[in-house]
Each structure stands twice: as structure tokens, then as C-alpha cells.
mmCIF file of the N, C-alpha and C atoms, coordinates in Angstrom:
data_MODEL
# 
_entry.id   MODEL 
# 
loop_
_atom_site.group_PDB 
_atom_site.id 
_atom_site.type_symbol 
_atom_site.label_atom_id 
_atom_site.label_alt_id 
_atom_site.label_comp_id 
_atom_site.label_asym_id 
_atom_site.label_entity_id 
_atom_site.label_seq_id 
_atom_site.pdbx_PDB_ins_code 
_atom_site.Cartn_x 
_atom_site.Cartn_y 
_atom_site.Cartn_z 
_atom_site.occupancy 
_atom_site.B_iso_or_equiv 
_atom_site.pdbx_formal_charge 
_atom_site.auth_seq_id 
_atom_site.auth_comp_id 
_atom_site.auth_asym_id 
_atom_site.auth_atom_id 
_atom_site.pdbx_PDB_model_num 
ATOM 1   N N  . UNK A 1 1  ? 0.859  -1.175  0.000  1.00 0.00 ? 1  UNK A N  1 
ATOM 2   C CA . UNK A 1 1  ? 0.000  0.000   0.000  1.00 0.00 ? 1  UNK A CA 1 
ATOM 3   C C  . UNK A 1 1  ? 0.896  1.225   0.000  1.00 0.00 ? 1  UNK A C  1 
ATOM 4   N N  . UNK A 1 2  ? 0.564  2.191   -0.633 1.00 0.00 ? 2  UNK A N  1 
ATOM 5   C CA . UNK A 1 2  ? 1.318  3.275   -0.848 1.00 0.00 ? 2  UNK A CA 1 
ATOM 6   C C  . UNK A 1 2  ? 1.058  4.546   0.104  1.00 0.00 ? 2  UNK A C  1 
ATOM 7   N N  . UNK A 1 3  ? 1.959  4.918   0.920  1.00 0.00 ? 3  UNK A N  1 
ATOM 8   C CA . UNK A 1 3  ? 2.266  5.660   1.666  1.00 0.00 ? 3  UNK A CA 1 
ATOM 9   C C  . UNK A 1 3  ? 1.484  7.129   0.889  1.00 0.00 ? 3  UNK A C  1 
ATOM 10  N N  . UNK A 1 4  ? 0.597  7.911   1.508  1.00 0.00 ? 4  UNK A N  1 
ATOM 11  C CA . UNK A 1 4  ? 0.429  9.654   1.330  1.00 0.00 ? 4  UNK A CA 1 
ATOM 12  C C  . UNK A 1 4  ? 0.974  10.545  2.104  1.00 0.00 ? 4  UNK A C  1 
ATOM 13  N N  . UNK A 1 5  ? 1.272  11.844  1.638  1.00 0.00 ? 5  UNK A N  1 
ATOM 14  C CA . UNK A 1 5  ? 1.696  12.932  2.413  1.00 0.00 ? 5  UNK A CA 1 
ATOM 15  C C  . UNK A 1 5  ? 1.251  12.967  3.394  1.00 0.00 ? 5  UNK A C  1 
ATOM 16  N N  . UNK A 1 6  ? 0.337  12.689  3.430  1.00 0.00 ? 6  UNK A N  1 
ATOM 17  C CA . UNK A 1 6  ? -0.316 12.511  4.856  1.00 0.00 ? 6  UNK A CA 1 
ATOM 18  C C  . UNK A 1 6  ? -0.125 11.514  5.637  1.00 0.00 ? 6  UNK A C  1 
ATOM 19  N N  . UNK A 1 7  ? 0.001  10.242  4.947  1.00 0.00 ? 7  UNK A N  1 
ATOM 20  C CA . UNK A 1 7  ? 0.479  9.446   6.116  1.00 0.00 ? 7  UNK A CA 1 
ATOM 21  C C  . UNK A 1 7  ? 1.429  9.294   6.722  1.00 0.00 ? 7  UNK A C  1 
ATOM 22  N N  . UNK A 1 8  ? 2.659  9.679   5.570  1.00 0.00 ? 8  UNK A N  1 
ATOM 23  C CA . UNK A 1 8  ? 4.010  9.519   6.065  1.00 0.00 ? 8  UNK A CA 1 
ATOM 24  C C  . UNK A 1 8  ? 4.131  11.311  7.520  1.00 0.00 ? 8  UNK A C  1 
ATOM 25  N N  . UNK A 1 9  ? 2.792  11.525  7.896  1.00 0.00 ? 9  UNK A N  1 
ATOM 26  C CA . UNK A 1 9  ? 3.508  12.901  8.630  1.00 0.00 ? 9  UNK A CA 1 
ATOM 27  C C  . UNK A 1 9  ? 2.878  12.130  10.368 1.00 0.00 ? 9  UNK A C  1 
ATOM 28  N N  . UNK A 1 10 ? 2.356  11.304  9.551  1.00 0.00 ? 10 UNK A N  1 
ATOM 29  C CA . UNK A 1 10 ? 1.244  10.730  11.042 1.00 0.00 ? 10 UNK A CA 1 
ATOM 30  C C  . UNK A 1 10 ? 2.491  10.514  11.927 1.00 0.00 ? 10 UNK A C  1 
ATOM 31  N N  . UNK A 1 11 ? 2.217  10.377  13.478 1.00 0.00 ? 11 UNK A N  1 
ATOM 32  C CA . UNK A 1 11 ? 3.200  10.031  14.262 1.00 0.00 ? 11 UNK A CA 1 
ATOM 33  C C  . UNK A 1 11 ? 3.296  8.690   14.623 1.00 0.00 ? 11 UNK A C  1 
ATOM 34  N N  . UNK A 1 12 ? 2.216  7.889   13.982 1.00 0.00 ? 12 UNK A N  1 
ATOM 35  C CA . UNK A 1 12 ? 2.576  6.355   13.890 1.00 0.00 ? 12 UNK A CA 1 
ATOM 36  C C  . UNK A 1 12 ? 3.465  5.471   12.893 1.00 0.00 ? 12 UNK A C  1 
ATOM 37  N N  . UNK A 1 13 ? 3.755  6.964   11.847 1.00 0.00 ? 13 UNK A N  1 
ATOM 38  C CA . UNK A 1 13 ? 4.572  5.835   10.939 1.00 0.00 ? 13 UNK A CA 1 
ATOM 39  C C  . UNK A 1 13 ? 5.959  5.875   11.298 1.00 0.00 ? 13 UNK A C  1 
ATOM 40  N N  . UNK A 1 14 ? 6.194  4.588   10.586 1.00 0.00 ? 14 UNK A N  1 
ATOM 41  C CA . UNK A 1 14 ? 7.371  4.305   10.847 1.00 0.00 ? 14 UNK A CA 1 
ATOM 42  C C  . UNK A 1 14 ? 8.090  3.962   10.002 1.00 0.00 ? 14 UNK A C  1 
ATOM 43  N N  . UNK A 1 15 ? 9.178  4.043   9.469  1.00 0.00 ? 15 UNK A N  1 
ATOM 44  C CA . UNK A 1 15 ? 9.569  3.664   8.006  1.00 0.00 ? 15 UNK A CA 1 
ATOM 45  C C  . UNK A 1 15 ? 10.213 2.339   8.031  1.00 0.00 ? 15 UNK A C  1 
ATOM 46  N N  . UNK A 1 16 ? 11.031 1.824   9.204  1.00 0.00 ? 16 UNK A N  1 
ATOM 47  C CA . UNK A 1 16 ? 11.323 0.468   9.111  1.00 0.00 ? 16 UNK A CA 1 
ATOM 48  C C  . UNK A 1 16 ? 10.290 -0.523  8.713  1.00 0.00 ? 16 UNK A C  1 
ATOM 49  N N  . UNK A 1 17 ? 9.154  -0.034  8.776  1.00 0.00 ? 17 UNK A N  1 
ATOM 50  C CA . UNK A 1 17 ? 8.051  -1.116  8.276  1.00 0.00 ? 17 UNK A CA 1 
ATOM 51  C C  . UNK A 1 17 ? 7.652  -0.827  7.219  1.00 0.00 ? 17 UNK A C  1 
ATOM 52  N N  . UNK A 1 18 ? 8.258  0.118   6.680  1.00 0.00 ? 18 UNK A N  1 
ATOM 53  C CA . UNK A 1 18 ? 7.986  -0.063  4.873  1.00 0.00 ? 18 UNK A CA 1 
ATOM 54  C C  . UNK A 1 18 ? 9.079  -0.894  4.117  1.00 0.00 ? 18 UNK A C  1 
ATOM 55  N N  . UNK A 1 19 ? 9.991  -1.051  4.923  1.00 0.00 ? 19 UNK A N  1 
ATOM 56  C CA . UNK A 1 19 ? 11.107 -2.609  4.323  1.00 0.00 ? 19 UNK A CA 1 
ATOM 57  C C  . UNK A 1 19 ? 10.968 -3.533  4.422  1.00 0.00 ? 19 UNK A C  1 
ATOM 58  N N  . UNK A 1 20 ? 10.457 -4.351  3.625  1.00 0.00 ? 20 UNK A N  1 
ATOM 59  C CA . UNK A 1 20 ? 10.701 -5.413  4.243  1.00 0.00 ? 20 UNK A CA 1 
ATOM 60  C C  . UNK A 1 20 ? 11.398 -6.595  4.169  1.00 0.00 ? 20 UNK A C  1 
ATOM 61  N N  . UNK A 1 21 ? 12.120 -6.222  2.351  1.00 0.00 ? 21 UNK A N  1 
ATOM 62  C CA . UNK A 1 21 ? 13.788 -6.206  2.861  1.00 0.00 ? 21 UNK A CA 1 
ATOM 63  C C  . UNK A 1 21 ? 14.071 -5.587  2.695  1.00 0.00 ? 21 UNK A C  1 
ATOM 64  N N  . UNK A 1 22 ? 15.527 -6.243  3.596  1.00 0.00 ? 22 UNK A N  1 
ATOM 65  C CA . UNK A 1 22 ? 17.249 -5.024  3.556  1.00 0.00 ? 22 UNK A CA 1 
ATOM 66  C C  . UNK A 1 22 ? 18.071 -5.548  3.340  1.00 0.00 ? 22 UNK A C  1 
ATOM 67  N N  . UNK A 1 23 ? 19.194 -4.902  3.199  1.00 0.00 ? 23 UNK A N  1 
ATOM 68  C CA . UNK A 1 23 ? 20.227 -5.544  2.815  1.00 0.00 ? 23 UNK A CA 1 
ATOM 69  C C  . UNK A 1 23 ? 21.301 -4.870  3.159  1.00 0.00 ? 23 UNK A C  1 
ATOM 70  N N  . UNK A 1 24 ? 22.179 -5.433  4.255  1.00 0.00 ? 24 UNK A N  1 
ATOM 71  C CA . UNK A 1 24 ? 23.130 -4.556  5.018  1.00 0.00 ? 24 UNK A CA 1 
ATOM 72  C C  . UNK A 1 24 ? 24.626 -5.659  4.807  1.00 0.00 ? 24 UNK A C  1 
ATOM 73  N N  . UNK A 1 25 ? 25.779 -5.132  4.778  1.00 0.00 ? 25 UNK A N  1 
ATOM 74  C CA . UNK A 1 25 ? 27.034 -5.214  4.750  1.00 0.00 ? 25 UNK A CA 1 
ATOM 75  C C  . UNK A 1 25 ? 27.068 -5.798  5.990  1.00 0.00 ? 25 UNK A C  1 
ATOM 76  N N  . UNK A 1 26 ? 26.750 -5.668  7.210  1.00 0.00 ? 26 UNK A N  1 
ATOM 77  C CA . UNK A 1 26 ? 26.835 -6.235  8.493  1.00 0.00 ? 26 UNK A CA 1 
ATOM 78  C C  . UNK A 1 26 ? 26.228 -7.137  8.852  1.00 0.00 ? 26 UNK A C  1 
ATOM 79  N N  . UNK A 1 27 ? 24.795 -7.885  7.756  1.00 0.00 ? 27 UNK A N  1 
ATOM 80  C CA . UNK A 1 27 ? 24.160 -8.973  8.174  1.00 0.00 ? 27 UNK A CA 1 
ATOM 81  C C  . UNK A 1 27 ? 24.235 -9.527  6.971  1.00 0.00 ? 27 UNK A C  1 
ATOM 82  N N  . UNK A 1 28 ? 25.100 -10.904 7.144  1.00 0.00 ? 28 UNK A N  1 
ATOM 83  C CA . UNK A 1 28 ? 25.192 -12.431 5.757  1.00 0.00 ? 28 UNK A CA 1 
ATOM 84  C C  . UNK A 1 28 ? 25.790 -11.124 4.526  1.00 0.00 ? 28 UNK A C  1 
ATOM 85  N N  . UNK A 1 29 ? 27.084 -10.522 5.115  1.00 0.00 ? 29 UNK A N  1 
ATOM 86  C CA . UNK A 1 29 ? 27.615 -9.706  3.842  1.00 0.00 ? 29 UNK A CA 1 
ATOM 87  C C  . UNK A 1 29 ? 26.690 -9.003  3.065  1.00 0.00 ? 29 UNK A C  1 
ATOM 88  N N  . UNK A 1 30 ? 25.568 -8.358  3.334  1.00 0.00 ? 30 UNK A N  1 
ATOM 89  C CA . UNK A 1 30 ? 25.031 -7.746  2.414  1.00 0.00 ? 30 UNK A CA 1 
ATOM 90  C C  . UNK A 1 30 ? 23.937 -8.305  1.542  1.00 0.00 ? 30 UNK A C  1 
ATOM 91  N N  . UNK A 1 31 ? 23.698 -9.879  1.714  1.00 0.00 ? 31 UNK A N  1 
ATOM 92  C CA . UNK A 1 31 ? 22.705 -10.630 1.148  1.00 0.00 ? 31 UNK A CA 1 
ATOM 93  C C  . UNK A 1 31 ? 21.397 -10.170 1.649  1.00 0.00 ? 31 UNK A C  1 
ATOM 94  N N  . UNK A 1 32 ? 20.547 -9.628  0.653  1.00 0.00 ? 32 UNK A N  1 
ATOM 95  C CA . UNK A 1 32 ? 18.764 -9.154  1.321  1.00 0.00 ? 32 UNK A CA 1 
ATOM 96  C C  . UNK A 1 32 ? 18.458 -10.261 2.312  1.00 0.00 ? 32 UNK A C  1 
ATOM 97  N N  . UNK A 1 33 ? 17.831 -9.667  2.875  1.00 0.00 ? 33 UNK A N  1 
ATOM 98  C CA . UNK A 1 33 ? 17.154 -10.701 3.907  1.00 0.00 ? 33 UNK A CA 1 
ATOM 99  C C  . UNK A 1 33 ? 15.856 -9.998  4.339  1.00 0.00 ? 33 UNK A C  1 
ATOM 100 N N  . UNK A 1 34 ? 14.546 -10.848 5.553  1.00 0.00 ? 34 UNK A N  1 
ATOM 101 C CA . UNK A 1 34 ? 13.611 -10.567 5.467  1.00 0.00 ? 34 UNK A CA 1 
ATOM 102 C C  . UNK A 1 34 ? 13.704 -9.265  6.899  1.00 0.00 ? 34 UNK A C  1 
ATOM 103 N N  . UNK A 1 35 ? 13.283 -8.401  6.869  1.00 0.00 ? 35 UNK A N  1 
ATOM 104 C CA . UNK A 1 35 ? 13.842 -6.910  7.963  1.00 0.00 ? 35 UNK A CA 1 
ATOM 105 C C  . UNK A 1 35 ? 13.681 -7.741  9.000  1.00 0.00 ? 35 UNK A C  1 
ATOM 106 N N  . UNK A 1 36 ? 14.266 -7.431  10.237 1.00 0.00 ? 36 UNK A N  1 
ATOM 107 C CA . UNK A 1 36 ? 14.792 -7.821  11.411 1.00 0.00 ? 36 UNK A CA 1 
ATOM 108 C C  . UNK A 1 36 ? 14.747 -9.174  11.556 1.00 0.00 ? 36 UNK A C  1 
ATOM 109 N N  . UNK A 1 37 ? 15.442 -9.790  10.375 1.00 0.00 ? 37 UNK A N  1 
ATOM 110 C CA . UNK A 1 37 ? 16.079 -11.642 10.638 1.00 0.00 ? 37 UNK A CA 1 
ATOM 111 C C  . UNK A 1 37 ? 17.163 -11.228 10.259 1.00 0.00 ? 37 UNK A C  1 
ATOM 112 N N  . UNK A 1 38 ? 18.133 -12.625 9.990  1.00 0.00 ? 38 UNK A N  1 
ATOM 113 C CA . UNK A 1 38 ? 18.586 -13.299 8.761  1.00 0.00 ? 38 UNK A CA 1 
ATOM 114 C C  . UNK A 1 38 ? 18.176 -14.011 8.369  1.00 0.00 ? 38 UNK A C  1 
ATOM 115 N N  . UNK A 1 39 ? 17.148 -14.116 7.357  1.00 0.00 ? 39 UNK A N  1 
ATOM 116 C CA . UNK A 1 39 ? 16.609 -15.157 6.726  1.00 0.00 ? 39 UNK A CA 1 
ATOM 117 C C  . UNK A 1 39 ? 16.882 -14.801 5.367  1.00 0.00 ? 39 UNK A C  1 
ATOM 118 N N  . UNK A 1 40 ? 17.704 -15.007 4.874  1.00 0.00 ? 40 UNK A N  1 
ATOM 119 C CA . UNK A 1 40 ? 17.526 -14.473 3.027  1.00 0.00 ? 40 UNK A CA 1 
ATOM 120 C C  . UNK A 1 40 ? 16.395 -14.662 2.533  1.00 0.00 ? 40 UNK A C  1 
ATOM 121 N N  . UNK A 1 41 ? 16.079 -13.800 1.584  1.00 0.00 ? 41 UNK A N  1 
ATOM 122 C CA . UNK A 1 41 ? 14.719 -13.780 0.901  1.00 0.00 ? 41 UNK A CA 1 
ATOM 123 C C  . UNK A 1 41 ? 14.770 -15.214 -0.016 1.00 0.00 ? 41 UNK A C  1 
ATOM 124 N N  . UNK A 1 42 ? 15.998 -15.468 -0.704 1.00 0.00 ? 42 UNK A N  1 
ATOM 125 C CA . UNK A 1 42 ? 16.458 -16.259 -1.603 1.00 0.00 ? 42 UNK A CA 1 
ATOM 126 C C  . UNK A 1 42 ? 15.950 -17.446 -0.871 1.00 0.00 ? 42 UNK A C  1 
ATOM 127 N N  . UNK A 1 43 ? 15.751 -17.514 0.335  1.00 0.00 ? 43 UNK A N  1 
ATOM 128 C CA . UNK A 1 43 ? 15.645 -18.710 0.781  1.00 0.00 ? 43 UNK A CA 1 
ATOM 129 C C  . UNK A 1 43 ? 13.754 -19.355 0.683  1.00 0.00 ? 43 UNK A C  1 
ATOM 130 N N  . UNK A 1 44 ? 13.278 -18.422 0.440  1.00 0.00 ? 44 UNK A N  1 
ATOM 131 C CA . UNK A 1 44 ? 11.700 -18.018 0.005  1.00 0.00 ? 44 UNK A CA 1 
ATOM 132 C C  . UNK A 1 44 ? 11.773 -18.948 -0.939 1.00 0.00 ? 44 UNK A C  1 
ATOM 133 N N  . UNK A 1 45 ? 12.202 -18.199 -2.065 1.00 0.00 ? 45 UNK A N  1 
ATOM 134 C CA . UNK A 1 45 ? 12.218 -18.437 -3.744 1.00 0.00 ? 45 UNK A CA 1 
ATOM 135 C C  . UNK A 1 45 ? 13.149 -19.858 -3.698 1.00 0.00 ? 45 UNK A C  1 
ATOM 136 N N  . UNK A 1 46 ? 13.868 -20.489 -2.712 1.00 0.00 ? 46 UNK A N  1 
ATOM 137 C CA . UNK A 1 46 ? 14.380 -21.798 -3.189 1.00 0.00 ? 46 UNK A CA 1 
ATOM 138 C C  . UNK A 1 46 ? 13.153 -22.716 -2.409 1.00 0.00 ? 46 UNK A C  1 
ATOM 139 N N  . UNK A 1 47 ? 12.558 -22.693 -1.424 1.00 0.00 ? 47 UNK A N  1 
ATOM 140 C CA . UNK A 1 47 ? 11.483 -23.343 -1.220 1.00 0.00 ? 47 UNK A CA 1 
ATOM 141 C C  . UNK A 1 47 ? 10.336 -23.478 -2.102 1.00 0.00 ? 47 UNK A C  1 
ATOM 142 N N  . UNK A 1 48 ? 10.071 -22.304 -2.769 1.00 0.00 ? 48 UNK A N  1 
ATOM 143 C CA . UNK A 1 48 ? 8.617  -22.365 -3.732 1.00 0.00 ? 48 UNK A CA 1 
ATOM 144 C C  . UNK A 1 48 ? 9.784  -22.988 -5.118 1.00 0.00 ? 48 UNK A C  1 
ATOM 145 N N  . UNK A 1 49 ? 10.715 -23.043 -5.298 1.00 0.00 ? 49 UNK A N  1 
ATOM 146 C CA . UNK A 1 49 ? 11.046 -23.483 -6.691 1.00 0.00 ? 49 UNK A CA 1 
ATOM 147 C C  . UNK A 1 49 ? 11.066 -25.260 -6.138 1.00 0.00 ? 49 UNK A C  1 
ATOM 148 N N  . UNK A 1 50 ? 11.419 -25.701 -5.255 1.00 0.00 ? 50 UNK A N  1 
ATOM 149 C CA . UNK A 1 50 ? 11.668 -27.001 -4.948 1.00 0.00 ? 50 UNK A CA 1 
ATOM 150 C C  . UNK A 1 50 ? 9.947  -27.547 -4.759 1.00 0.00 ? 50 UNK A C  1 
ATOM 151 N N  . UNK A 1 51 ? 9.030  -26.696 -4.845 1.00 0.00 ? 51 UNK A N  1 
ATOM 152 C CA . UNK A 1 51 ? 7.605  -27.379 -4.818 1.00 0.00 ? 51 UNK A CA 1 
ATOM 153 C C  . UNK A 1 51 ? 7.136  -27.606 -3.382 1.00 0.00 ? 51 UNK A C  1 
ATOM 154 N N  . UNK A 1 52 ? 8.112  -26.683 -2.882 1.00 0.00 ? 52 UNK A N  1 
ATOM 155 C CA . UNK A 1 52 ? 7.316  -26.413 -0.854 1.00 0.00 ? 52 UNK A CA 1 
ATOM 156 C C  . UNK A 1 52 ? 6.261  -25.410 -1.621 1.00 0.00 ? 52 UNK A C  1 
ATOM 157 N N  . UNK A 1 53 ? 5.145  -25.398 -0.330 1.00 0.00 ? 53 UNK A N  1 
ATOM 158 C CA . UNK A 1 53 ? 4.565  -24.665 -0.077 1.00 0.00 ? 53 UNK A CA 1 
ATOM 159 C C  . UNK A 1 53 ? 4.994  -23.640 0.854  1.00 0.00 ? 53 UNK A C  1 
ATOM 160 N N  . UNK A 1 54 ? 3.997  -22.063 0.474  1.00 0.00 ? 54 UNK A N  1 
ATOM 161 C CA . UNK A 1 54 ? 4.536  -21.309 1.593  1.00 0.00 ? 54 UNK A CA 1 
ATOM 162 C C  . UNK A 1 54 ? 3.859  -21.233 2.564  1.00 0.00 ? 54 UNK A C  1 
ATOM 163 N N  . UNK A 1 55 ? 3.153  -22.542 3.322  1.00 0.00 ? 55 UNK A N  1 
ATOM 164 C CA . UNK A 1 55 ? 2.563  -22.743 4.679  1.00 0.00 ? 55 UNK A CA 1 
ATOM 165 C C  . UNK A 1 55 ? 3.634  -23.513 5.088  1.00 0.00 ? 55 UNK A C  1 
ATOM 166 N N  . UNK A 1 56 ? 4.641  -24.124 4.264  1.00 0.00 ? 56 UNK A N  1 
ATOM 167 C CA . UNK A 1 56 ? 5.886  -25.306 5.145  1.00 0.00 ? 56 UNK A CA 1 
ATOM 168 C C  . UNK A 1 56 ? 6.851  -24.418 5.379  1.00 0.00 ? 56 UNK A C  1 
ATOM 169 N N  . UNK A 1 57 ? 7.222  -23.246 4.323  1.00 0.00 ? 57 UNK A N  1 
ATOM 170 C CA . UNK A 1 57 ? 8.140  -22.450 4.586  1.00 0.00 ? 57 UNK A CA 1 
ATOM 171 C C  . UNK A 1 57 ? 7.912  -21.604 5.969  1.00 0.00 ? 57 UNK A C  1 
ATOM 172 N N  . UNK A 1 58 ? 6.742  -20.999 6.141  1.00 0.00 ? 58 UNK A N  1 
ATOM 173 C CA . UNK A 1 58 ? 5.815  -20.142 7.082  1.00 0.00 ? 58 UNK A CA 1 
ATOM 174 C C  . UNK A 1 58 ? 6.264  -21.254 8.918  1.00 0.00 ? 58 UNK A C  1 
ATOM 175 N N  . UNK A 1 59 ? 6.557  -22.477 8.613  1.00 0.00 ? 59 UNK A N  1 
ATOM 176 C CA . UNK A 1 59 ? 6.083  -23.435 9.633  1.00 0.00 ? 59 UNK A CA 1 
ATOM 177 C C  . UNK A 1 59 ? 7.894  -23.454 9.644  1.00 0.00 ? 59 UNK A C  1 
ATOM 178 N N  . UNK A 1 60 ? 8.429  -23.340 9.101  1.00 0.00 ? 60 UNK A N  1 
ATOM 179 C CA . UNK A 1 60 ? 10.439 -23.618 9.267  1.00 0.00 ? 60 UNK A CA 1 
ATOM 180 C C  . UNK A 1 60 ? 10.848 -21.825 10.029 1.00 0.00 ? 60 UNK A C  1 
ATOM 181 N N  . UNK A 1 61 ? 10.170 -21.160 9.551  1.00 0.00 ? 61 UNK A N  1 
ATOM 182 C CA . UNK A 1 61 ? 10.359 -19.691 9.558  1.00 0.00 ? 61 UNK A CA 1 
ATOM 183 C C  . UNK A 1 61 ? 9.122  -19.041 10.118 1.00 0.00 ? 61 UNK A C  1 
ATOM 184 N N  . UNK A 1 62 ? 8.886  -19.007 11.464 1.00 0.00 ? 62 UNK A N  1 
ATOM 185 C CA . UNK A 1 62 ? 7.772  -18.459 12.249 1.00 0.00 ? 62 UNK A CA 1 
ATOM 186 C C  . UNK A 1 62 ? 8.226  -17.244 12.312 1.00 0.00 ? 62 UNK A C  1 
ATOM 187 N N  . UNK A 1 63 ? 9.528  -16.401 12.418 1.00 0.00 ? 63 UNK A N  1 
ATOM 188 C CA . UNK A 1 63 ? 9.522  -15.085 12.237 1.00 0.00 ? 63 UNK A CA 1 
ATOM 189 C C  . UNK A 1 63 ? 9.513  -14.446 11.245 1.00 0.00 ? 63 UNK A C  1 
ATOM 190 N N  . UNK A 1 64 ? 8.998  -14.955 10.231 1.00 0.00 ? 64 UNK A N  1 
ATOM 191 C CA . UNK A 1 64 ? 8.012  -14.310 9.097  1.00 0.00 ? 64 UNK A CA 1 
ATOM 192 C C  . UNK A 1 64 ? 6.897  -14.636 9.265  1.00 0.00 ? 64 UNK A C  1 
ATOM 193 N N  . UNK A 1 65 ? 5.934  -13.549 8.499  1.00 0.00 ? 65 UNK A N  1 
ATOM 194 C CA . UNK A 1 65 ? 3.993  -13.299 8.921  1.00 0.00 ? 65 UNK A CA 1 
ATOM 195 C C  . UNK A 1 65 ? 4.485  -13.898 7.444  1.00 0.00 ? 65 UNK A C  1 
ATOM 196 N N  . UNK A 1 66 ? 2.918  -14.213 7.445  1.00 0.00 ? 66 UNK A N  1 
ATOM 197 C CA . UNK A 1 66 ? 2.560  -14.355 6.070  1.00 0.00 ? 66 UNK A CA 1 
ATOM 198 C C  . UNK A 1 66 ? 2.518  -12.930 4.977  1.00 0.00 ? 66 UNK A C  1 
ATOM 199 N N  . UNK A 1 67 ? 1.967  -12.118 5.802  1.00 0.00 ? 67 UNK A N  1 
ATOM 200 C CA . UNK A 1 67 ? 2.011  -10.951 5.126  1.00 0.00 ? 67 UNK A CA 1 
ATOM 201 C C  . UNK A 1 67 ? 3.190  -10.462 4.173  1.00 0.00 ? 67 UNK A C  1 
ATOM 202 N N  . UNK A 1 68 ? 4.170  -10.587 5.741  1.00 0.00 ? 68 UNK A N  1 
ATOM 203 C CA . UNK A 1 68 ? 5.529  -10.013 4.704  1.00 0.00 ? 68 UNK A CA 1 
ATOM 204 C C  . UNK A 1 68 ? 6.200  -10.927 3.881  1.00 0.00 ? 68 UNK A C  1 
ATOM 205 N N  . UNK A 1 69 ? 6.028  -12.370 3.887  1.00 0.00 ? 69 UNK A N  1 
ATOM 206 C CA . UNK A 1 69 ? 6.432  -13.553 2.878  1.00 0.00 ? 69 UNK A CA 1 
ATOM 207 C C  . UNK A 1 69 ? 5.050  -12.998 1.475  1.00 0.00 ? 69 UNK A C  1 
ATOM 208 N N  . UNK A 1 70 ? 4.233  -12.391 2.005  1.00 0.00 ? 70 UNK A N  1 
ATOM 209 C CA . UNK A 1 70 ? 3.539  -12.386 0.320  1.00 0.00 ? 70 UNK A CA 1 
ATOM 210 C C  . UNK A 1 70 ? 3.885  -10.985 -0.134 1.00 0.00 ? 70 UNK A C  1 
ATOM 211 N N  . UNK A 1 71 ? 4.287  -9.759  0.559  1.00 0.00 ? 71 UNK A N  1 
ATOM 212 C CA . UNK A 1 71 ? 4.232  -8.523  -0.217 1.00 0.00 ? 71 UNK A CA 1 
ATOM 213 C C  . UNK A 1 71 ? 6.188  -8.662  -0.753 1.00 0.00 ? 71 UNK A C  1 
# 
């Protein structure tokens, strides 16, 4: 969902939660990962290519929502 002038002034936003990845030099060298893990994203996309589902991935990786595994 896309952020308005207006929302981004609200005092609830927060911008770390508009990442949801990052990709930092200090966590797995710089490899994206899902915001406040290390979980590489890559590791998403090798489960759905091997024919997991993303309720088995969701069940290995409880600190991802579903939400942020689908946006």
C-alpha cells in the first residue's frame, strides 16, 4: 500500500516497516534478507522453486507473517 503525504507525517509511521527487505554489509555480507532476521529472501524463492509450499516455509520460519512472505 502506498504511503500519502499525509500518512508519512502521522506520528505512527514508521519507516522500518515499509522494508521489508534489507540488505546490510553487516548482516550475511550484504545478502537481502527478510527486515529484522537473517533469513535471506532467496531462501523463500528456493522453497517455492523445490515445490514447498509457503505454509511449510511459514512453519520452518515463524519469524516471518505471512504478510511479509507475500508482499
Amino acid at each position: 500500500v502506498e504511503k500519502t503525504c499525509r500518512d508519512l507525517t502521522n506520528s505512527s509511521y514508521n519507516p522500518i516497516e515499509m522494508h521489508i527487505v534489507v540488505s546490510d554489509p553487516e548482516i550475511l555480507w550484504g545478502t537481502p534478507v527478510f527486515n529484522g532476521t537473517k533469513i535471506p529472501t532467496e531462501t523463500l524463492f528456493d522453497y517455492l522453486e523445490a515445490g514447498e509450499t509457503l505454509d511449510s516455509f511459514l512453519s520452518d520460519f515463524p519469524s516471518i507473517s505471512r504478510d511479509t512472505a507475500i508482499e
